[in-house]
C-alpha positions in Angstrom: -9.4 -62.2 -71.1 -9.0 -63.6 -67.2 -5.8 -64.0 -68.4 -4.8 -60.3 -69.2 -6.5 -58.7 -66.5 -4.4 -60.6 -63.6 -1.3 -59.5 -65.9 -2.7 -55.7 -66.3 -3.5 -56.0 -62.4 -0.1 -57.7 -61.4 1.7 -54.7 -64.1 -0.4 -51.9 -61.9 1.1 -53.4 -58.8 4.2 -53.7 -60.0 4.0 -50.1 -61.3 2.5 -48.5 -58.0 5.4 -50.3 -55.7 8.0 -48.7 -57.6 6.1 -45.3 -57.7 6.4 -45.9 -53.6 10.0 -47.0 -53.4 10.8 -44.1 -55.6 9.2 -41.5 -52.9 11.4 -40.0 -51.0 10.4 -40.2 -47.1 11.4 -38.5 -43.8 11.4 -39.9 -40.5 8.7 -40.3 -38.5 9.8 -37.6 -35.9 9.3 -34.7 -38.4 6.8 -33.5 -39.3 4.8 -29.8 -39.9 4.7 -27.9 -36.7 8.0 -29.6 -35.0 11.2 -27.7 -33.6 14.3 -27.8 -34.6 17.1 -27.8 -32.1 18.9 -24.5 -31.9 22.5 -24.1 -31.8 23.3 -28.0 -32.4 24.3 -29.6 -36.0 21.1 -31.1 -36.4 20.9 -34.6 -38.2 17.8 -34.9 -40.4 17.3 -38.7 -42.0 14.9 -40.7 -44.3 14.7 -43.1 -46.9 14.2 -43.4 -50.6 15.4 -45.9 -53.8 18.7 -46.8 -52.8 21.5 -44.7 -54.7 18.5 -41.8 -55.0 20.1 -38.3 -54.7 17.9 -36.1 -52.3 18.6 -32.6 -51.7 17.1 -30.7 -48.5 16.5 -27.3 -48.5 16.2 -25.1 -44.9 17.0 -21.7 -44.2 19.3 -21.0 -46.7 21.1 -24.3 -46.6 20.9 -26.6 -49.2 22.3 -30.4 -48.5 22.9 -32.5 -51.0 23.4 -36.5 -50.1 22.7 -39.7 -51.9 20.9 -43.0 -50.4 23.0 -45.6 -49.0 22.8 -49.3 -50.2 19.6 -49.7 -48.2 17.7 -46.6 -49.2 18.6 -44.7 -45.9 20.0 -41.3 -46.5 20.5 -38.6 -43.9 22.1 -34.7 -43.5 23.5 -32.5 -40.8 22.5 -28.6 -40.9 24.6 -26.1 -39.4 23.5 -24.8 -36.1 21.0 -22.2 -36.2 19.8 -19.7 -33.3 16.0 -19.8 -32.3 13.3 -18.2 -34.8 10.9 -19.5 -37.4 8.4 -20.3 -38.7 10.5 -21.6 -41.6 9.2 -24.5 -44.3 12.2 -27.7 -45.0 11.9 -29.2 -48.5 13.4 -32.3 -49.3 13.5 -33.7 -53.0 14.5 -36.3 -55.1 12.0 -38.4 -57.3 9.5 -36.6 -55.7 9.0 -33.4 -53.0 8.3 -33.3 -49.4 7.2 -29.8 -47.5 7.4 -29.7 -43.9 5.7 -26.2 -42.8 5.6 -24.2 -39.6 8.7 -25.6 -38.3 10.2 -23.6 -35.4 14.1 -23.5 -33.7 14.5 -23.4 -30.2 14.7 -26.3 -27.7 13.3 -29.6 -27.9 12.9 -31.9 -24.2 12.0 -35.4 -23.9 9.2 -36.1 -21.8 9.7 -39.9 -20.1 9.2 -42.3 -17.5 5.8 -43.8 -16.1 2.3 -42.7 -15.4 2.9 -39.9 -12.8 4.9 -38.6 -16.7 1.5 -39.9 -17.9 -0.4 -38.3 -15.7 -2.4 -36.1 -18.7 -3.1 -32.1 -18.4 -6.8 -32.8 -18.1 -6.6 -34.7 -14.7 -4.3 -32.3 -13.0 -5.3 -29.5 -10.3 -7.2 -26.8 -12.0 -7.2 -28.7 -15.5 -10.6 -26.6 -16.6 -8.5 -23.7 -16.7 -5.5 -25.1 -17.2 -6.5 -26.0 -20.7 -8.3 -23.3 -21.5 -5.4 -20.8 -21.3 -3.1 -23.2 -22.5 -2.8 -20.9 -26.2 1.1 -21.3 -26.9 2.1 -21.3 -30.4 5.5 -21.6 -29.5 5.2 -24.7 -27.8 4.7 -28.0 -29.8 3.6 -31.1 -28.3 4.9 -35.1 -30.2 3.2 -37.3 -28.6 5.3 -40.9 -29.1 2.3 -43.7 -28.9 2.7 -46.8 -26.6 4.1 -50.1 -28.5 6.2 -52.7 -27.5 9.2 -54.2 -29.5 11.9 -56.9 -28.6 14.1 -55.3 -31.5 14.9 -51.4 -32.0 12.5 -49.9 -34.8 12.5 -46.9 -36.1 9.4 -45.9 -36.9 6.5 -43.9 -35.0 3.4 -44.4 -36.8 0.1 -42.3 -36.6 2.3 -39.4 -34.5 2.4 -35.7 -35.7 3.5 -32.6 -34.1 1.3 -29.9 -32.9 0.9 -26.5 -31.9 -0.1 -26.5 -28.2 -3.4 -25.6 -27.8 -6.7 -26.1 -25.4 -7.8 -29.0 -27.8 -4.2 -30.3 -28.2 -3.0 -30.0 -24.6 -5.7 -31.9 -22.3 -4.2 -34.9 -23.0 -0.7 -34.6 -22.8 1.4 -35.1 -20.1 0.6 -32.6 -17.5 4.0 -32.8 -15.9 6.1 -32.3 -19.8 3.4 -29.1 -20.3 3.7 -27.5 -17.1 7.5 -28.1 -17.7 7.6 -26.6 -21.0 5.3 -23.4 -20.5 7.1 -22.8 -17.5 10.4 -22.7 -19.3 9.3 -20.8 -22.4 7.7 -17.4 -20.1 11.6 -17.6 -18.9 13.8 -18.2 -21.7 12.0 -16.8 -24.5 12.6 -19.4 -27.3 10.0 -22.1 -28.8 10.0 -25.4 -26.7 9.2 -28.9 -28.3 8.1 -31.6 -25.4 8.2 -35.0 -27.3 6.2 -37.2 -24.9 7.5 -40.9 -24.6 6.1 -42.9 -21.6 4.2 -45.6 -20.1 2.3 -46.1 -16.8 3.5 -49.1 -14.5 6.8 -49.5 -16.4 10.2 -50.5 -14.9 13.6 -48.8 -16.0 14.7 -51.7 -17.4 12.3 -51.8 -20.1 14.1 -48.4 -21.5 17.1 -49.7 -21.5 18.6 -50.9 -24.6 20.0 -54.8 -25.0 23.7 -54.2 -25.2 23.6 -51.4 -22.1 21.5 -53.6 -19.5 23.3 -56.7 -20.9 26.5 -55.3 -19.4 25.1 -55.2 -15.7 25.9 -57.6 -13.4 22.6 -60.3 -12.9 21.3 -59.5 -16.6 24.2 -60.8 -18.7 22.0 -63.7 -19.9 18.8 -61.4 -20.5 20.0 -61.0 -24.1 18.7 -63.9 -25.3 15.1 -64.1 -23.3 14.9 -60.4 -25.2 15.7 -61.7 -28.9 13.1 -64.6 -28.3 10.5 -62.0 -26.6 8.1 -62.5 -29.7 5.9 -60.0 -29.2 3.0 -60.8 -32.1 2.5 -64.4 -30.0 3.4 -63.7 -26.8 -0.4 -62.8 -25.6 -2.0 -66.1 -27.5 1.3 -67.8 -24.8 -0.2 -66.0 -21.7 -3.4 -67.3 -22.3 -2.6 -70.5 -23.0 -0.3 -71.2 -20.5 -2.6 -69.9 -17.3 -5.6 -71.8 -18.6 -3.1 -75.0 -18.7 -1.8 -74.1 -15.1 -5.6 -73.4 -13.5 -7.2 -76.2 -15.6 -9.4 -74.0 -17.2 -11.0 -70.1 -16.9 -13.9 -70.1 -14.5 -17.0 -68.6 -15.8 -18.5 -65.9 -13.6 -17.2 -64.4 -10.2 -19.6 -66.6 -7.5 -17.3 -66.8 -4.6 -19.0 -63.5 -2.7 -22.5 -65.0 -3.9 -21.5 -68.4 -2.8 -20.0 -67.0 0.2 -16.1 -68.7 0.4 -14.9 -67.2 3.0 -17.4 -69.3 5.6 -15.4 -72.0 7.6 -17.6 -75.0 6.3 -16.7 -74.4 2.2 -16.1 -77.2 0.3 -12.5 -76.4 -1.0 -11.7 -80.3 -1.7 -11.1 -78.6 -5.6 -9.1 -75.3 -4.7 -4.8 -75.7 -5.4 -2.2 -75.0 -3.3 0.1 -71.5 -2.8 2.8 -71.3 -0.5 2.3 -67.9 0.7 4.0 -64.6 1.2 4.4 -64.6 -2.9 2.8 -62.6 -5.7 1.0 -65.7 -7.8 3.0 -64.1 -10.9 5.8 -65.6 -9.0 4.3 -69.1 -7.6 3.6 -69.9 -12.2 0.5 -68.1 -12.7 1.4 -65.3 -14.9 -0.5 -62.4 -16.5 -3.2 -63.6 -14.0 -5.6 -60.6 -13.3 -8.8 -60.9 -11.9 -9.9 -62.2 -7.9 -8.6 -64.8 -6.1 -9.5 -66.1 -2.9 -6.6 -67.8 -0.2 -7.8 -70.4 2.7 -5.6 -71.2 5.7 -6.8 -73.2 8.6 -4.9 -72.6 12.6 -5.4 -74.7 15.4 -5.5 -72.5 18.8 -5.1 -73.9 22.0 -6.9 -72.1 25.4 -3.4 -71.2 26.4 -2.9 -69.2 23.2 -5.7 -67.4 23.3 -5.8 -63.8 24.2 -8.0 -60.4 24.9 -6.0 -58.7 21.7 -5.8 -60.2 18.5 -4.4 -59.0 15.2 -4.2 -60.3 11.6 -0.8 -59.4 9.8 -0.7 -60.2 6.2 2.1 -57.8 4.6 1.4 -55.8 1.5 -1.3 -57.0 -0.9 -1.0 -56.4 -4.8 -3.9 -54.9 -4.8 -6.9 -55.0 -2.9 -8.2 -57.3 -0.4 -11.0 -58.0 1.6 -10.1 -60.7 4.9 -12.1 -62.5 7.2 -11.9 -64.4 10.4 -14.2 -67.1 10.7 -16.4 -65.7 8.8 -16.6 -62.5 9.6 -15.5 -59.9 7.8 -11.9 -58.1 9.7 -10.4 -55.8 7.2 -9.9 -54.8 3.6 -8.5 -51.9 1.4 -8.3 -51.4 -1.9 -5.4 -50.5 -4.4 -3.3 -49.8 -1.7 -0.2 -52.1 -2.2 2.1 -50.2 -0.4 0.1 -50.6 2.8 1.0 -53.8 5.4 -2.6 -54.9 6.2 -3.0 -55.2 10.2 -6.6 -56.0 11.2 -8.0 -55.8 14.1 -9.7 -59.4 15.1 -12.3 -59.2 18.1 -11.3 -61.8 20.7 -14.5 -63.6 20.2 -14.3 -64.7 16.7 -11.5 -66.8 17.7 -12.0 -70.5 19.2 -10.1 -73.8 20.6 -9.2 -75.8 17.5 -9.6 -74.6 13.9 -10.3 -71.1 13.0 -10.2 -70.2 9.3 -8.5 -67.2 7.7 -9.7 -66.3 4.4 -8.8 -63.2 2.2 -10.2 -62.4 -1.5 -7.3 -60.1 -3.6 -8.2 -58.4 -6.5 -5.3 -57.3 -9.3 -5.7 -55.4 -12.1 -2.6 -55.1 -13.4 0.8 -56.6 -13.5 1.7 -58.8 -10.3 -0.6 -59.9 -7.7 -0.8 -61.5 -4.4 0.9 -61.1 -0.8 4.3 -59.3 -1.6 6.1 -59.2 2.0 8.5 -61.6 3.1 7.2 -64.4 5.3 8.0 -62.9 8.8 4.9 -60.3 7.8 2.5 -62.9 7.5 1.4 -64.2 11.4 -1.4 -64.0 13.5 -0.8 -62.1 16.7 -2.3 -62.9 20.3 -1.1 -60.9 23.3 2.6 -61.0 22.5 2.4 -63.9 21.0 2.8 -64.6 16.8 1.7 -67.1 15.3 3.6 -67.4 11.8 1.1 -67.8 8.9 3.6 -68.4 6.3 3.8 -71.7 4.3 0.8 -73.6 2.3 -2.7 -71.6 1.5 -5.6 -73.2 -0.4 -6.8 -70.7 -3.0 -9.5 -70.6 -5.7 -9.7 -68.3 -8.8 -12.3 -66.4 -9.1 -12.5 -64.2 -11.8 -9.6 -63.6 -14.5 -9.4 -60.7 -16.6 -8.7 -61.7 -20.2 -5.9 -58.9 -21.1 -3.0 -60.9 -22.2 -1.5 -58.3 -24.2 2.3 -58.1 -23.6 3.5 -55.7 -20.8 6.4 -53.3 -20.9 8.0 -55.0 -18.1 8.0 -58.8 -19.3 11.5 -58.0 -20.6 14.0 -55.4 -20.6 14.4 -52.9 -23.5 10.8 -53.5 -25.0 10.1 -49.6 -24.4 13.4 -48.6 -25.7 13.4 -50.3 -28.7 9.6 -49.2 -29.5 9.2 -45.9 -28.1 13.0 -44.8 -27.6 15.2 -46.0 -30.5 13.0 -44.5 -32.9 13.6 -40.8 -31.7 17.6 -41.6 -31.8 19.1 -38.8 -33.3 16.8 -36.2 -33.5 18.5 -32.9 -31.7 17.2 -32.5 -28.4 18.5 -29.8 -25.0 17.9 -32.9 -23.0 15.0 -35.1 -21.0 12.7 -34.8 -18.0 12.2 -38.2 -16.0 9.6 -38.8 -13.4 9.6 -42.9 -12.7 10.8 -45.6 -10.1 7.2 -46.2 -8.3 7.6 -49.7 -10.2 11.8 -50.2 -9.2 10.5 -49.8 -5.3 10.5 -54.0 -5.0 14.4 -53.7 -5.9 15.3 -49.9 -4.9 19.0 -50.8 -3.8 19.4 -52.1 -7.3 18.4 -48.5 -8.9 21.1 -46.8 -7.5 22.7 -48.9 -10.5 19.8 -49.5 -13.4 19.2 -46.1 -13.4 22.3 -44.2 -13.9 22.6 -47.3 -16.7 19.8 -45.8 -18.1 20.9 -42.2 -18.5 24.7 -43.2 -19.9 22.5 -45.8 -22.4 20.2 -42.5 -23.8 23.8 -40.1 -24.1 25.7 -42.8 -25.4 23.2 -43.7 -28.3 22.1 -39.9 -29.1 25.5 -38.9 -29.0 24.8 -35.5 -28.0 27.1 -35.1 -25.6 26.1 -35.2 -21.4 22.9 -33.4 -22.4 21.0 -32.6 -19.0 18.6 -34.9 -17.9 16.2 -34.1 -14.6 14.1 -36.1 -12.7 11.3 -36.1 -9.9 12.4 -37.9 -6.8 9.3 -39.8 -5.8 6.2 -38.4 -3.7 5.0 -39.2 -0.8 2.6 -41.2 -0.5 0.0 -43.9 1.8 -0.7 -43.5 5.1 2.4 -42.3 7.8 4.0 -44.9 9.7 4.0 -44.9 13.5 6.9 -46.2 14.1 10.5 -45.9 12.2 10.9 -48.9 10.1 12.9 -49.7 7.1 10.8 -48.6 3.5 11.8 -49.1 0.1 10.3 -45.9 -1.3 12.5 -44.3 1.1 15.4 -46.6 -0.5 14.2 -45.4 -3.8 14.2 -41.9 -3.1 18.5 -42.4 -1.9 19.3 -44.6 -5.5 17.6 -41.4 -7.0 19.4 -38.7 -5.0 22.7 -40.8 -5.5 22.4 -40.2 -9.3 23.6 -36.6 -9.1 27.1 -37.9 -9.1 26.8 -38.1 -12.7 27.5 -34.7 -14.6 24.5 -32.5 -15.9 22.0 -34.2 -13.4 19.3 -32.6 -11.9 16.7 -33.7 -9.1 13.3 -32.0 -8.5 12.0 -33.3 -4.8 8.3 -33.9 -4.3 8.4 -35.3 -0.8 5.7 -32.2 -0.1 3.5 -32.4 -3.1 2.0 -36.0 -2.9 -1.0 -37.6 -1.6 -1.8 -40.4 0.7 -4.2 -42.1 -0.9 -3.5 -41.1 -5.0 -0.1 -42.6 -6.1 -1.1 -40.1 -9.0 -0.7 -36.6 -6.9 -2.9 -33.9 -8.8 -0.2 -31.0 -8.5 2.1 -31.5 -11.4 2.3 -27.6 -12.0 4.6 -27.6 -8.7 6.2 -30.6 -10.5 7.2 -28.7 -13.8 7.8 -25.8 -12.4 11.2 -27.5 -9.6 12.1 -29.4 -12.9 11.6 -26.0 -14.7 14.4 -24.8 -11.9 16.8 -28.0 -12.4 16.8 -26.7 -16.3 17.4 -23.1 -15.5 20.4 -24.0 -13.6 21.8 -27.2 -15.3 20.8 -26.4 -18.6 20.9 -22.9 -18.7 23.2 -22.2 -16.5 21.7 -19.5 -14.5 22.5 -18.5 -11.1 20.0 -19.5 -9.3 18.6 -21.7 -6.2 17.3 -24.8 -8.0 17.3 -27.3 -5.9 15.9 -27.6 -1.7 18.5 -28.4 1.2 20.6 -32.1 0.2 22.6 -33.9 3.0 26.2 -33.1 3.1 27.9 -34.2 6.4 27.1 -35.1 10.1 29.2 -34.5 13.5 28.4 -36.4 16.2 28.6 -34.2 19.7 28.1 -36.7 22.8 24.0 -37.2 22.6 23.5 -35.0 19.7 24.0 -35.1 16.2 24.9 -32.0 14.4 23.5 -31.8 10.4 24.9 -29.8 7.9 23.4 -29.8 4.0 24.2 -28.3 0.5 22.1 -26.1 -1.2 20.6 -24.2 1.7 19.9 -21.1 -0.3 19.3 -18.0 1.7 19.1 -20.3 4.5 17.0 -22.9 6.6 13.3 -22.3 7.5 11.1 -24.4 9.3 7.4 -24.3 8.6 6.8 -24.6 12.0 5.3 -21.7 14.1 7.4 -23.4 16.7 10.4 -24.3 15.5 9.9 -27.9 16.1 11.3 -29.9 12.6 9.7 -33.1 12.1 10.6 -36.3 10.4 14.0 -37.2 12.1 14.8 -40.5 13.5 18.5 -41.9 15.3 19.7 -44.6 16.4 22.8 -46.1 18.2 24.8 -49.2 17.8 21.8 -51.4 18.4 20.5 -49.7 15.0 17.3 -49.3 16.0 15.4 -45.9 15.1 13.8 -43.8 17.6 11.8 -40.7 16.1 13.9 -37.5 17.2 14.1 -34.4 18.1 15.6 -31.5 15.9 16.0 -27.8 16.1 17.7 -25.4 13.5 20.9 -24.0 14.4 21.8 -21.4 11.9 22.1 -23.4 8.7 22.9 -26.4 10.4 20.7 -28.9 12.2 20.9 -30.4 15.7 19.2 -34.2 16.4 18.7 -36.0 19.4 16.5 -38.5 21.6 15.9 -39.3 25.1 16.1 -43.0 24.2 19.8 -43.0 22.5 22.7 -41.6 24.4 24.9 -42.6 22.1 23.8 -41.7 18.7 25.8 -43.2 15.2 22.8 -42.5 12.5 20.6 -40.4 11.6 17.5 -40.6 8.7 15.4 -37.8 7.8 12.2 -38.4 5.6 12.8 -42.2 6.2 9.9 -43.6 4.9 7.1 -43.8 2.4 4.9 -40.8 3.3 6.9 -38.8 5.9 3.7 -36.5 6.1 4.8 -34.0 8.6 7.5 -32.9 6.7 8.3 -29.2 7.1 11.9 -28.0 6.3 12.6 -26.4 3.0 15.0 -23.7 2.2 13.8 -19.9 2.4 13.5 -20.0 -1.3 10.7 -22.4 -0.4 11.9 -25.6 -2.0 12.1 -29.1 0.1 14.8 -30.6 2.0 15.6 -34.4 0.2 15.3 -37.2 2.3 18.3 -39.6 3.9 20.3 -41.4 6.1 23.6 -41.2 7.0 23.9 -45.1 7.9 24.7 -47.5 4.9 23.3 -50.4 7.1 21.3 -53.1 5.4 18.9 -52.0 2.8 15.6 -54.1 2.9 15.7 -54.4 -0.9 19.7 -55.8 -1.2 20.4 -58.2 -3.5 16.7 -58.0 -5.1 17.2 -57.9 -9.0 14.7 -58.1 -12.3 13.7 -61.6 -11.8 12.4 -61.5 -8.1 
């Protein structure tokens, strides 16, 4: 009797996995409530048995095919204008109905959390969600997954009419995109949403196109061996091996370590600048406390005294001898220069100690070492070389990140959306491509050939945000790399059907996650209506074009002035200009508007040779747009040096 019900129970099995072979499925990308692209053959694919015949049925056209070898089967329907709702059925063994479908145009959504950045934590969200009734716009929301291999599936994802329950949290920046564009073209929209906060470009980047770059030839294989159900157990493993152990609880505040007299006979070793990520300690999150010990001598010390420590990944909090000189948190675009009163320091050994905190990704000191000295007088006092440090607290989230490798976003949350019909894709990302900015100017155009390439769709149009600005305003002119990003991203427009939204005005010092998308959707919203559209309109704000160099003065001339310069400046006065002569250092100009044209100059270079503009991470001051009120980009004319040349995935 045990006998016969494992065979009836192994014949129901049997029975109920052919009954699910046999059903004919569609991919994961359609679904009830999704848009068609208008005007475009579109491709619709599945699966069923192999050798299964499968007939779709859509608005009058009926498309008969038969799976392949491997149960994949797949048809293209004519082009069709916008309109709808219209229901798709597709049967073979069995029947699927897709309902509620509309035609029109469908955008991808991409990039990192500023794309991320959901509805509900925008300016105004309140109302902003109530009001947001569009039937006509449907929101697919692609989830967040990891894969060293290209799938092609998207589970638990539907499409859905865009509503107040359906919109808060969604990105703000695709919505305010989308609902822009719909009030001015008139059709349905479709905003599949595919991104992930903190993530690199090279993580959506297929295998075989970053492959091809120079410095990643040999990433193939780390990618095929990226094993992505053990990697976290690895992480784990391999930082416990390399701090002998996980401590406990955080005591070092309690137990107060940053007091000259700790016993730190047990803490390890760090040669500092270097994000601990880099020094073997990776996926280490959590607080970790640095120790260095500098003789002084009566000659060196001084009335004024400052601590320079570079950029921090993330927060910090640093004392001299005890007491307490500086700290800030999540600001890791900031150099840290503290104050030290002249008191604190002594003849002989004075103590530097600094507690970081990171969250997330890399952590540590992440400026090279000539950041990284004590000052006195005029006098510095390098700081660079061995630190004692002591882990503190971990935080045990070992999951793997987007950016271990390249192409783990592609693969999960790209490759599976490859070839559903699309007009084209919205981008807002490079925050986390700042440590290698020079290097964009070549991964990211990479990126956009890879995504046309695959879909092959044609050049469709793809638009992105150049970056905000953001942190506090330098004093002085200085090299940045956000300011490096910003010309890699303004350089892309060489490639055809590119368009660039500028946000140098909209940002936020102290939120890396500026609340005012709605301006955001809307200048992408413009990019669309002229590269997409083709409407004849002012879409983008003024863009560098040439310079002429008059004895001391330095005449500017730019692209896409519209109906002309305006300052924002009840005086005329435009800020945010530096030049320089052939000793290339920057002095911070002066600039007046001269018809459409712009003249620079400074009392401290007679000869000029450069010019920048908008030269740095937050050039708050900005002020000079064109009279159709969007923002001049930022540049330089020079092609000296970049701070991030030569800096590449690994570094």
């Amino acid at each position: 009797m045990i006998n016969l019900k494992i065979i009836l129970t192994l014949v129901a099995i049997a029975i109920s996995t052919q009954i699910s072979k046999a059903d004919i499925n569609v991919a994961d990308i359609f679904s009830d409530n999704m848009v068609l692209q208008r005007n475009l053959a579109v491709k619709v694919w599945g699966s069923a048995d192999p050798g299964e015949k499968v007939l779709l049925s859509f608005k009058g056209q009926k498309l008969k095919t038969k799976t392949d070898n491997k149960g994949r089967w797949s048809v293209l329907l004519k082009p069709m204008q916008a309109g709808g709702p219209y229901e798709m059925t597709i049967s073979g063994k069995n029947e699927v109905v897709l309902k509620n479908i509309l035609i029109g145009d469908v955008w991808i959504c991409s990039g990192q959390s500023n794309m991320q950045w959901p509805v509900s934590k925008s300016n105004n969200a309140e109302q902003e969600i109530k009001e947001a009734n569009y039937p006509n716009i449907r929101l697919f929301e692609v989830p967040r997954s990891v894969s060293n291999v290209p799938v092609d599936n998207i589970p638990f994802a539907k499409w859905k009419e865009c509503s107040p329950e359906t919109v808060k949290n969604f990105s703000a920046v695709g919505y305010y995109f989308g609902r822009d564009l719909q009030k001015e073209i008139d059709v349905p929209i479709g905003l599949i949403h595919t991104s992930w906060g903190g993530t690199c470009v090279e993580t959506w980047t297929s295998k075989v196109s970053i492959t091809k770059l120079p410095k990643y030839e040999d990433f193939g294989a780390r990618i095929d061996n990226y094993d992505v159900l053990t990697m976290a157990q690895k992480f784990e493993d391999d930082l416990k091996e390399a701090l002998g152990g996980f401590p406990e609880k955080e005591v070092g505040m309690k137990e107060k370590w940053m007091l000259p007299n700790t016993d730190r006979s047990d803490w390890l070793s760090m040669t500092l600048p270097t994000l601990w990520e880099n020094a073997g300690y990776k996926r280490l999150n959590g607080r970790v406390w640095f120790s260095y010990d500098i003789n002084l001598s009566a000659e060196q010390l001084d009335t004024t005294a400052q601590l320079h420590l570079g950029k921090i990944h993330d927060s910090d909090i640093s004392w001299v001898n005890g007491q307490r000189v500086g700290g800030l948190n999540w600001a890791n675009e900031v150099e840290r220069v503290y104050p030290v009163p002249a008191q604190l320091l002594k003849v002989g050994k004075n103590n530097i100690s600094v507690r970081v905190e990171d969250k997330y990704y890399k952590g540590g000191f992440a400026s090279k070492a000539d950041k990284l000295f004590l000052q006195l007088g005029e006098k510095k006092l390098p700081l660079s070389g061995e630190w004692q440090f002591k882990v503190d607290t971990v935080i045990p989230d070992f999951k793997p990140f987007p950016n271990d490798v390249p192409s783990l976003l592609y693969n999960a949350m790209i490759h599976p959306l490859i070839p559903y019909g699309i007009k084209g894709v919205i981008w807002y990302q490079g925050e986390s491509n700042t440590p290698r900015s020079k290097e964009y100017e070549l991964t990211f155009p990479n990126m956009i050939n890879n995504w046309r390439e695959d879909w092959q769709q044609g050049d469709f149009p793809f638009l992105f945000v150049q970056l905000a600005n953001y942190q506090q305003p330098v004093k002085k002119p200085k090299d940045d790399a956000w300011a490096e990003l910003r010309e890699s991203q303004a350089k892309t427009l060489h490639l055809d059907n590119t368009g660039m939204a500028v946000a140098i005005d909209i940002g936020e010092a102290n939120d890396i996650h500026p609340k005012n998308k709605q301006e955001v959707g809307n200048r992408l919203m413009l990019s669309a209506l002229k590269v997409a559209y083709g409407k004849d309109i002012v879409h983008s704000g003024p863009i560098y074009k040439s310079m002429q160099i008059d004895e001391n003065k330095v005449i500017i001339s730019f692209d896409h002035i519209g109906s002309g310069l305006i300052v924002k400046n009840k005086h005329g006065y435009i800020n945010e200009f530096e030049i320089a002569g052939d000793d290339k250092l920057f002095h911070w100009a002066k600039a007046k508007l001269d018809g459409d044209k712009i003249i620079v100059w400074s009392d401290q270079v007679e000869k000029p040779i450069a010019v920048r503009f908008g030269w740095s991470i937050n050039p708050a001051e900005f002020n000079l747009y064109n009279q159709e009120g969007l923002p001049a980009s930022p540049f330089r004319t020079d092609d000296w040096e970049s701070m991030t040349d030569g800096l590449s995935f690994d570094n």
